[in-house]
Every structure is written in structure tokens, then in C-alpha cells.
C-alpha positions in Angstrom: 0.0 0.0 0.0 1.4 3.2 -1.5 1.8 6.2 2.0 -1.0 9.1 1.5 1.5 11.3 0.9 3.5 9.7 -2.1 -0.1 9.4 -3.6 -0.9 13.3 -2.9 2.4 14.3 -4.4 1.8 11.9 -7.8 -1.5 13.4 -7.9 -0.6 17.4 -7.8 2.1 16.6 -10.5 -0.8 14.8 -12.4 -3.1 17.7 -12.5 -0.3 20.5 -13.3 1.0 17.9 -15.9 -2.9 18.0 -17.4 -3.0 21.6 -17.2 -0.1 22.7 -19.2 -0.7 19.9 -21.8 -4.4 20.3 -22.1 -6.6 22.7 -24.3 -9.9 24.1 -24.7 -10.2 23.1 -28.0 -9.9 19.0 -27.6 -12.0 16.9 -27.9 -13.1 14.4 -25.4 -11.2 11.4 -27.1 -8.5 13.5 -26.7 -8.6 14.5 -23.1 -9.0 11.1 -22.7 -5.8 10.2 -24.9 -4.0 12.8 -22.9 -4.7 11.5 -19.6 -3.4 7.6 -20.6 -0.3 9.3 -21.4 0.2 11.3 -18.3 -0.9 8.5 -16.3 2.1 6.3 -18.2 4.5 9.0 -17.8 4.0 9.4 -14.1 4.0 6.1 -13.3 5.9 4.7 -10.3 7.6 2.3 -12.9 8.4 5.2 -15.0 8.9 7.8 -12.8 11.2 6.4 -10.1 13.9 5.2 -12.4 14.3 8.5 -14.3 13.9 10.3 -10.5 16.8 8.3 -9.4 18.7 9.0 -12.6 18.4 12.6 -11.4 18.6 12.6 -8.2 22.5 13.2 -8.1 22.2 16.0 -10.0 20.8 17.9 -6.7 22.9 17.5 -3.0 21.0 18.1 0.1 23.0 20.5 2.7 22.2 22.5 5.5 24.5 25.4 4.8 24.9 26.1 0.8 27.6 27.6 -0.1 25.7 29.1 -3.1 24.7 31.8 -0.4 28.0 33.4 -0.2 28.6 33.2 -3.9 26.2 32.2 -6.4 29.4 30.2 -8.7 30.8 28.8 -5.9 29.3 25.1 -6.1 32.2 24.4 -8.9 35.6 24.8 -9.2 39.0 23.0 -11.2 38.6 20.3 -8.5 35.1 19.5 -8.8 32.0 20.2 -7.0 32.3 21.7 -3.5 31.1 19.4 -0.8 27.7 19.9 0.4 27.9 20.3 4.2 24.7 18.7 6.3 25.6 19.8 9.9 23.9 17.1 12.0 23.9 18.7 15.3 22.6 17.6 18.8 20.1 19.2 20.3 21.2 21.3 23.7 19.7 23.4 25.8 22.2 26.4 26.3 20.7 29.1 24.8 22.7 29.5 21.6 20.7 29.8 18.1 22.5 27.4 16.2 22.1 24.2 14.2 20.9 21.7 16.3 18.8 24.0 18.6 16.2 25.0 16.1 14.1 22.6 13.4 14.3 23.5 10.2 13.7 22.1 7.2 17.3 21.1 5.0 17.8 22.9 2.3 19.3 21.9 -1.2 21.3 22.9 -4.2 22.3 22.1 -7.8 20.1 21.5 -10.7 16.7 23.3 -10.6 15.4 20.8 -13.3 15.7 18.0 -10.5 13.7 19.9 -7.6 10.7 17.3 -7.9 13.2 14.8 -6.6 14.0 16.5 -3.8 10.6 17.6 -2.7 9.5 13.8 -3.7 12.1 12.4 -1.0 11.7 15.0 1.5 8.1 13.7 1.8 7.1 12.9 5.5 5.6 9.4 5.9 3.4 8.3 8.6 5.9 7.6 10.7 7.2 10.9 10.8 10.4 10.0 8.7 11.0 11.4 5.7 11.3 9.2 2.3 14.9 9.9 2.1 15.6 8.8 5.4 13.6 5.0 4.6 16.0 4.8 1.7 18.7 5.1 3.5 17.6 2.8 6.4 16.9 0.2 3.6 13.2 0.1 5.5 10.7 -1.9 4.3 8.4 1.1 3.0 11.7 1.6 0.8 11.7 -1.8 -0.6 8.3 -1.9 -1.2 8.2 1.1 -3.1 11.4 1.0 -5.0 10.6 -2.9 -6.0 10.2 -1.8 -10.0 10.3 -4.6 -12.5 13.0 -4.4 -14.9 14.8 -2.4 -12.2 17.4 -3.5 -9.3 16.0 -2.3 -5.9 19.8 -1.2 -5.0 20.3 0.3 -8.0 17.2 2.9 -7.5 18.6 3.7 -4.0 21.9 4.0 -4.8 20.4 6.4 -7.1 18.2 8.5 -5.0 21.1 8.3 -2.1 23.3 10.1 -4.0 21.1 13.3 -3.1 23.1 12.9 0.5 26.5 11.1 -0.2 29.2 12.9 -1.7 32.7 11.9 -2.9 35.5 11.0 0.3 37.2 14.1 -1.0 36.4 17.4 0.9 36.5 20.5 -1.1 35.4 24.4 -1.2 36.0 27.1 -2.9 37.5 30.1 -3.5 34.6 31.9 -3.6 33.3 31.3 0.0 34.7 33.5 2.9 37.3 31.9 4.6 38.8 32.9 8.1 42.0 31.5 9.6 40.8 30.7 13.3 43.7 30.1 15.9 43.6 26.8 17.6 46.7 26.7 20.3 50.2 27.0 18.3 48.4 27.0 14.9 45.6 28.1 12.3 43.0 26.3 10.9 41.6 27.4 8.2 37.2 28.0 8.3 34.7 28.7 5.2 32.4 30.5 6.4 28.8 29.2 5.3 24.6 30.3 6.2 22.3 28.2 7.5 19.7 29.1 4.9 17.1 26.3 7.4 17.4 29.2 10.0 17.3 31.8 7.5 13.8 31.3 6.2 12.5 29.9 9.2 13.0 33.1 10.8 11.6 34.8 7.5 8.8 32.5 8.0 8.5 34.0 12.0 8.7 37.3 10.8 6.1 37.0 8.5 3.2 35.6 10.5 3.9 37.9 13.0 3.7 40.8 10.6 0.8 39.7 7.6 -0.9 36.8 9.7 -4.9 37.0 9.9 -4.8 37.7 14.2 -2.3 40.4 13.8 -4.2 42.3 11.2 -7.5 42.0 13.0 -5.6 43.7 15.8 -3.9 46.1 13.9 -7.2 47.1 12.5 -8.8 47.3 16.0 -5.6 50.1 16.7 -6.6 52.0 13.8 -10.2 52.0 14.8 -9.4 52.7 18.6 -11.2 49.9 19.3 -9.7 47.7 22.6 -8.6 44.2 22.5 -7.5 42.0 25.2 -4.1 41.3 23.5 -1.2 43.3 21.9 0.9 42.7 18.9 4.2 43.3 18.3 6.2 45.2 15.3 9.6 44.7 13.9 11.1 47.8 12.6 14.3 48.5 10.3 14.0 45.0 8.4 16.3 44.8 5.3 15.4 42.5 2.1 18.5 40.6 0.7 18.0 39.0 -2.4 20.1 35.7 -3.8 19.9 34.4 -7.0 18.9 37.6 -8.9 16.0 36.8 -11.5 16.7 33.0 -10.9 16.9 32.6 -6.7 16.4 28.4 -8.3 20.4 28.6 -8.7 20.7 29.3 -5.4 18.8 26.3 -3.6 15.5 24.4 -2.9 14.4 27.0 -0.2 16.1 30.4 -1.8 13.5 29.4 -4.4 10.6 28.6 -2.6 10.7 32.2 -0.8 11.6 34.0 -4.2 15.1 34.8 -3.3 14.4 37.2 -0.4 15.3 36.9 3.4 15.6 39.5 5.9 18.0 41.4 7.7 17.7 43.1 11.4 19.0 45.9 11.8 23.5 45.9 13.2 24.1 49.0 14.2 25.4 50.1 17.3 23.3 50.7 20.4 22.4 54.4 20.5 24.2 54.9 24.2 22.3 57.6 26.2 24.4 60.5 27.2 24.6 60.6 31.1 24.7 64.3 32.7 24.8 62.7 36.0 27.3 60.2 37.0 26.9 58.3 40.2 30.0 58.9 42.7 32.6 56.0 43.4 34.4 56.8 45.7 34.0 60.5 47.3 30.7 62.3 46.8 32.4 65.5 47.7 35.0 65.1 45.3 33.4 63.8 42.1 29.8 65.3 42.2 30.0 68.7 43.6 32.8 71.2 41.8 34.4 74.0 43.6 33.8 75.5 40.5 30.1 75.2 40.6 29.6 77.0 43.6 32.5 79.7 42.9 30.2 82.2 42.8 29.0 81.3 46.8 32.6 81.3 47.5 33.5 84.6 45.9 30.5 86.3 48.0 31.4 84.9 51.1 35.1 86.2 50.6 33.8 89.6 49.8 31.8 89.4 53.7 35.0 88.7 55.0 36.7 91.6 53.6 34.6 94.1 54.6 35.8 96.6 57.5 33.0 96.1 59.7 30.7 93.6 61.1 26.9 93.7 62.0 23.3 91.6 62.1 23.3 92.3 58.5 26.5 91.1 57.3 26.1 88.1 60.0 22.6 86.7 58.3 24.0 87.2 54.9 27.1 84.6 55.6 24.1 82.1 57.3 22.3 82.8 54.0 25.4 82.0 51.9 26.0 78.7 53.8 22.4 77.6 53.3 23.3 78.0 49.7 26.1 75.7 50.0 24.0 73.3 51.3 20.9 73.6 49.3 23.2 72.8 46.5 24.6 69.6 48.5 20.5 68.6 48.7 20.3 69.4 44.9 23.1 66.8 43.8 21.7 64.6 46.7 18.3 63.9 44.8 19.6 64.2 41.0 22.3 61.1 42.3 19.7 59.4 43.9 17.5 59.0 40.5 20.2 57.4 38.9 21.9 55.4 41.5 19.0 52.6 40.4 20.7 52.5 37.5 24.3 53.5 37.7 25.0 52.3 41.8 26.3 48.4 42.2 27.5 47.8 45.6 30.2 45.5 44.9 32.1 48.3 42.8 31.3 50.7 44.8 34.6 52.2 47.1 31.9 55.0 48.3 32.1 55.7 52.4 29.5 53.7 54.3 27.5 56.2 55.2 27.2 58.3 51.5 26.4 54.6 50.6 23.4 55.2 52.9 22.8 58.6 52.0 22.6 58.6 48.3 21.9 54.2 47.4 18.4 53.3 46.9 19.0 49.9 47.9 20.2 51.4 51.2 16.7 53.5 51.7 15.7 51.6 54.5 18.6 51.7 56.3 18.3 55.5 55.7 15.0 55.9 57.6 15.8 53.4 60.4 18.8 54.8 61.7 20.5 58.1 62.2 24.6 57.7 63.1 24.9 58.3 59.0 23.4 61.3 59.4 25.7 62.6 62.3 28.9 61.3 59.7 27.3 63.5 56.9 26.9 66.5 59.1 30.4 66.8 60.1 31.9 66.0 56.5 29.7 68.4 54.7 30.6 71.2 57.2 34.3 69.8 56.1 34.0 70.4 52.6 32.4 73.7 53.0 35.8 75.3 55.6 38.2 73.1 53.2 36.4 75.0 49.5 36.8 78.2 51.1 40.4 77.8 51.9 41.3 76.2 48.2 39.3 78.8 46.9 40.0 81.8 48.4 43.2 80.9 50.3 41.6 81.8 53.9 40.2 80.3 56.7 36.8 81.0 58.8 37.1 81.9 62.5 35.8 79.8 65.1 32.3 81.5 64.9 32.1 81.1 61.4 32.6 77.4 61.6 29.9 77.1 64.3 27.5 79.2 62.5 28.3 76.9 59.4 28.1 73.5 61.6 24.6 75.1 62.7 23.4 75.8 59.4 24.2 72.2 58.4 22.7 70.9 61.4 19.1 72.8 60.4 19.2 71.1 57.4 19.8 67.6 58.8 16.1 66.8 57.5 16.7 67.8 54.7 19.7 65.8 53.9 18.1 62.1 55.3 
């Protein structure tokens, strides 16, 4: 008994062989006439011994190399090997033969694409026909036992579609890479899977054109709701191979009229920081001298005026508040980012700026308060040191308690 799907396959090539051979203008003897012969010519006694004939002249292979150069499959020393990379299945998270199910592509004569497609066929088993005749199963000696015809001559035939010659060879043509492997070189051609090629053209495709996703995209357009999304893939590329005649290619470059797509490579677009998180010293790598010069420079001119009153007093306290409202401003800004810029184990920061300015130390922050003395007395620090630098002077001892104060009423502010 013949599989379903040998009979499926001998009937499509019976009714496209009836189409193209048939006219309007016959008459029913005719028609009739017409259909003998294509019933004769497509004939498993007929049909298999030419297919086998034929079969060579097409060589199964996961990676063509007729997708790095369209001559490449010839060369002074012959044909290049076809490659069929029969890799084991892993889970560890690489795309790569093996890891994703594909269908195997071919290459060589276009005229002998039947064949393949004919042997490719998936029995009930869930083998392909190929794979029987090279198991010599029984399915394959029933169906290749043709009278007048050797059964191991019809599968030597057809199995030339997946032996080649002992001889490796490649070709000029294809990319080549010298890898380093310890002391020496070996030498790499560098080939496309085209299985994962289209299959991912085949992804790409339902997810853009297929029926659900347009019914939702029409629902967007509308502003109607719907429970589910869909998703878009922007900056695709088309590639073509083959030209006018993707058939030179292979099997599959055909099937999907020479076009696969291309993501976008280009270099992540890297978003500019204005605000970088300290490492090591708050005081030294987020707040400038520079930035609060002009603080400085008005304090300095306080200090070198001939007399001293309320006035003058409350304008230094006003001047230190300054200092320390901008201290509160870099506080927050760093504290926005240090989700995304603070990691603790890099981090050479002081325990308690840790505290102050880590949002995976905000607990800590509310819970306890000996930070918060620490902060106090370095900011008051960095206010009598940035004087000195900047102005070469130093406060007197009431200054430094008025500034110590000042810090102190902002010790709220600062947690």
C-alpha cells in the first residue's frame, strides 16, 4: 500500500501535468488520450527510475555555499562538498544548528527539484522518504521494488542526493577565516544556514501579515480595545540571492523567491549621562568648587569688609544655606540614577554616602541616624576646606559654628 502522501504528491504533478498539456479546444477522445499518457509517464515504474537518474544532479545541505557566492558550487577540483551539519540538540541558549528545526535545504540543478521535494516527503511515521532509503526500511523496498529495475540500484540512485565523494572541497569563492587553535591556524569557510534563515523569515512574516495580527492592527486603527497586543519589527532589510533566478541558489532560496531578511546591526544608541553616580567620594566627584564659585567669591567679599553687623552676619548664614541647598540638589539628582548606575560591589563610596545617596540602602536611611551625624560633620568639612582652596583663607571659630549650625538645620533635609 502506496503512503498518503506519495499518492498526494503523484496526484498534484498529475493535475499541473494536465493543465499545461491540455486545451480548450480538444475533444473528449483527446482528453481522454492525454490523460493515458500522463498516467504512463507518471508512473511509479516510469517515474522512479528516471527520479533516481536525477537525483545526483541535486545535493542536500544544510548550509549552501551558493549563499556566499552564487558560482561557488564548482571549481577545477570539482564540486564543492555539500555540508549537512547534524547537530545535537542542547539546551544552552545559543541559536544554532541543532537547537532549532528546520527544514534542510538543497542545491544544484533546478530541473531535479521534484526529486527532492518527492524524497523530503514525510511518511506516517514521521520520517522522511529519504531517510527510509537510507535505512533500507521496508516502506523503501516496497516502493522502490520496480520490474525491470534492481531495488539497490534505485537507491543507490536517490542516495546520491546525501552522499558525496570522500574528498572534501570548497572554494575560492566562499569567505574563509584562519581561526587560531593553540600553536596553529586552521583554516574555516564560512557558510549560512539558509534552514534558519527562512525559518526566521517564516516567524517574521506571520507575526507581521498573519490573519490575528491584522484583525488587531485594524482594531488600533479604529481605537477599538482588544485583550491582547501585537508586536512590530522595525528596520528589516530585504536581501536578495539568485537575482532573476533565486532556483540557482537552492530548494528554499526558491521557494521564498530569493528574499530573506536582515535586522538591523548597528550600534546601540548609548544615552548620554549628565549625571554620574560617585565611586568613591561624593564631595570630590559630584559637587565642583567651580560650581559653587560664585558662593565662595560672596562669602570672601563678607570677610573683607571693614565692619561687622546683624546684616552682614545673616547674609554669611544665607550663603552657607546655599552651600547646602546645593549639596541637597546633587543629593536627589544622584539618587534618581543610582537605580541605574549604583552596584554595591564596585562601589569604594564611604558607608555612610552609601546610605545617603543608594536606593537599595533606603531603608537603612530611615531606620537609623549615626549616617546622618557622619554626613553633618563632612559636609561642614567640605564647606571650611572649598573656602580655603578657593579663596586661600580660613573662617574663624564663629564662622565654623555658625556653618556646623546651618548644616545641622538642614539635617532633615539631607536624610
Amino acid at each position: 500500500m502506496i503512503e498518503q502522501a506519495i499518492s498526494t504528491f503523484f496526484d498534484e504533478r498529475k493535475e499541473i501535468w494536465m493543465k499545461k498539456n491540455q486545451t480548450s479546444s480538444m475533444s473528449d477522445e483527446e482528453v481522454l488520450k492525454l490523460k493515458v499518457e500522463c498516467e504512463e509517464s507518471l508512473s511509479l515504474e516510469k517515474w522512479l527510475p528516471d527520479a533516481a537518474k536525477r537525483a545526483g544532479q541535486i545535493s542536500i545541505s544544510t548550509h549552501p555555499c551558493t549563499f556566499s557566492h552564487p558560482s561557488s558550487r564548482k571549481n577545477k577540483n570539482g564540486y564543492v562538498t555539500p555540508i549537512i551539519a547534524d547537530a545535537l540538540r542542547h539546551n544552552d541558549g545559543l541559536l544554532r544548528s541543532g537547537n532549532v528545526e528546520v527544514q534542510s535545504d538543497a542545491l544544484g540543478n533546478a530541473a531535479a527539484l521534484d526529486v527532492h521535494k518527492f524524497l523530503n516527503l514525510v511518511m506516517s511515521d514521521g520520517k522522511t522518504l529519504i531517510k527510509h532509503i537510507e535505512l533500507d526500511s521496508e516502506l523503501a523496498r516496497s516502493l522502490l521494488n520496480i520490474e525491470n529495475h534492481r531495488y539497490e540500484s534505485l537507491r543507490d540512485g536517490f542516495l546520491k542526493m546525501i552522499n558525496s565523494s570522500n574528498d572534501l572541497v570548497t572554494s575560492e569563492k566562499i569567505k574563509q577565516v584562519y581561526f587560531p587553535v593553540k600553536d596553529d591556524y586552521h583554516q574555516l569557510s564560512i557558510l549560512s544556514n539558509s534552514g534558519i534563515m527562512y525559518h526566521l523569515k517564516k516567524r517574521i512574516d506571520t507575526m507581521r501579515f498573519g490573519d490575528e495580527v491584522k484583525e488587531k492592527r485594524d482594531k488600533r486603527k479604529k481605537g477599538e480595545y482588544s485583550e491582547s497586543g501585537y508586536s512590530e519589527i522595525y528596520d528589516l532589510t530585504t536581501i536578495a540571492y539568485g537575482g532573476t533566478k533565486p532556483q540557482n541558489i537552492s530548494v528554499l532560496n526558491s521557494k521564498n523567491g530569493g528574499k530573506a531578511y536582515l535586522f538591523r546591526s548597528m550600534p546601540p544608541v548609548l544615552k548620554k549621562r549628565e549625571i554620574y553616580f560617585p565611586k568613591s567620594n561624593f564631595f570630590e566627584e559630584s559637587i565642583r568648587v567651580w560650581e559653587v564659585s560664585g558662593i565662595f567669591d560672596a562669602l570672601h567679599r563678607i570677610a573683607i569688609t571693614d565692619y561687622n553687623n546683624e546684616d552682614i552676619r545673616d547674609a554669611r548664614i544665607r550663603r552657607y544655606g546655599q552651600l547646602v541647598d546645593k549639596v541637597i540638589e546633587k543629593m536627589w539628582s544622584l539618587r534618581l540614577v543610582s537605580s541605574e548606575q549604583y552596584y554595591e560591589k564596585n562601589s569604594k563610596l564611604k558607608s555612610h554616602q552609601k546610605i545617603w545617596l543608594s536606593h537599595e540602602h533606603e531603608e537603612e536611611r530611615e531606620s537609623d541616624d549615626s549616617w546622618l551625624d557622619k554626613l553633618e560633620k563632612e559636609i561642614t568639612e567640605w564647606i571650611l576646606k572649598s573656602y580655603e582652596k578657593k579663596t586661600n583663607k580660613k573662617f574663624g571659630t564663629d564662622e565654623k559654628k555658625d556653618i556646623a549650625k546651618v548644616v545641622h538645620e538642614h539635617r532633615e533635609a539631607l536624610r
